[in-house]
C-alpha positions in Angstrom: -10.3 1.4 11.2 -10.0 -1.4 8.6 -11.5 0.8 5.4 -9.1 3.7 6.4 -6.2 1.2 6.3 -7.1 -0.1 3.1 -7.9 3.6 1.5 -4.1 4.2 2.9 -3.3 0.8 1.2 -4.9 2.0 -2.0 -3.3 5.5 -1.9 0.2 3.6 -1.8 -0.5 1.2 -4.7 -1.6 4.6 -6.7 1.8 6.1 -5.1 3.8 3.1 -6.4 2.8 3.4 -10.0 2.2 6.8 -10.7 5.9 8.1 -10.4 6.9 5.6 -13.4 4.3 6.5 -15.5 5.6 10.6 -14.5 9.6 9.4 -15.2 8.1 8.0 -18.7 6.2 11.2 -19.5 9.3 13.3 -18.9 7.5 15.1 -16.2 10.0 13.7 -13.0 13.5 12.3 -12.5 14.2 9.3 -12.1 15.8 9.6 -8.2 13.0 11.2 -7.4 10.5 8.5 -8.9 12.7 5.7 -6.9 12.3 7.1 -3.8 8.4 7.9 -4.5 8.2 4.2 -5.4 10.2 2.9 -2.2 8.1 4.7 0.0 4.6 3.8 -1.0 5.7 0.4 -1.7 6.3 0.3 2.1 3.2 1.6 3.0 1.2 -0.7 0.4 2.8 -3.7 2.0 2.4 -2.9 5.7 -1.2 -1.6 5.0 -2.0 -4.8 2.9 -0.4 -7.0 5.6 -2.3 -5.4 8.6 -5.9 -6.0 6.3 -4.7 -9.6 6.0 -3.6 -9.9 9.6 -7.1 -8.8 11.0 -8.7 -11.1 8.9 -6.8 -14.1 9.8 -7.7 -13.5 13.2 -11.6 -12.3 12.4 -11.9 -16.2 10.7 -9.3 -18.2 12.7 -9.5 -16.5 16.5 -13.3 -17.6 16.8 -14.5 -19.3 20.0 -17.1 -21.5 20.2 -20.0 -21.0 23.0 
């Protein structure tokens, strides 16, 4: 589950620049390229925090037997 979270994570970094670069070429508006932005940069954050929260608990939630 943890590389399709961080493909998802990837695809919403990708998301977040992509629609700049397209308002720069001319090739979308800008409304449009804030609300493209917004979105992925919701879904990069909560993919990148799930990855870091199952790796906290992978390193700190060990028991010793």
């Amino acid at each position: 589950m943890r590389p399709m979270i961080k493909l998802i994570g990837y695809i919403g970094i990708v998301a977040a620049i992509l629609p700049s670069i397209l308002f720069l070429a001319g090739r979308m508006e800008l409304g449009t390229a804030k609300i493209i932005m917004l979105l992925a940069t919701i879904v990069w954050f909560a993919a990148a925090t799930i990855v870091e929260w199952n790796l906290d608990k992978k390193y700190f939630c060990k028991t010793d037997k």
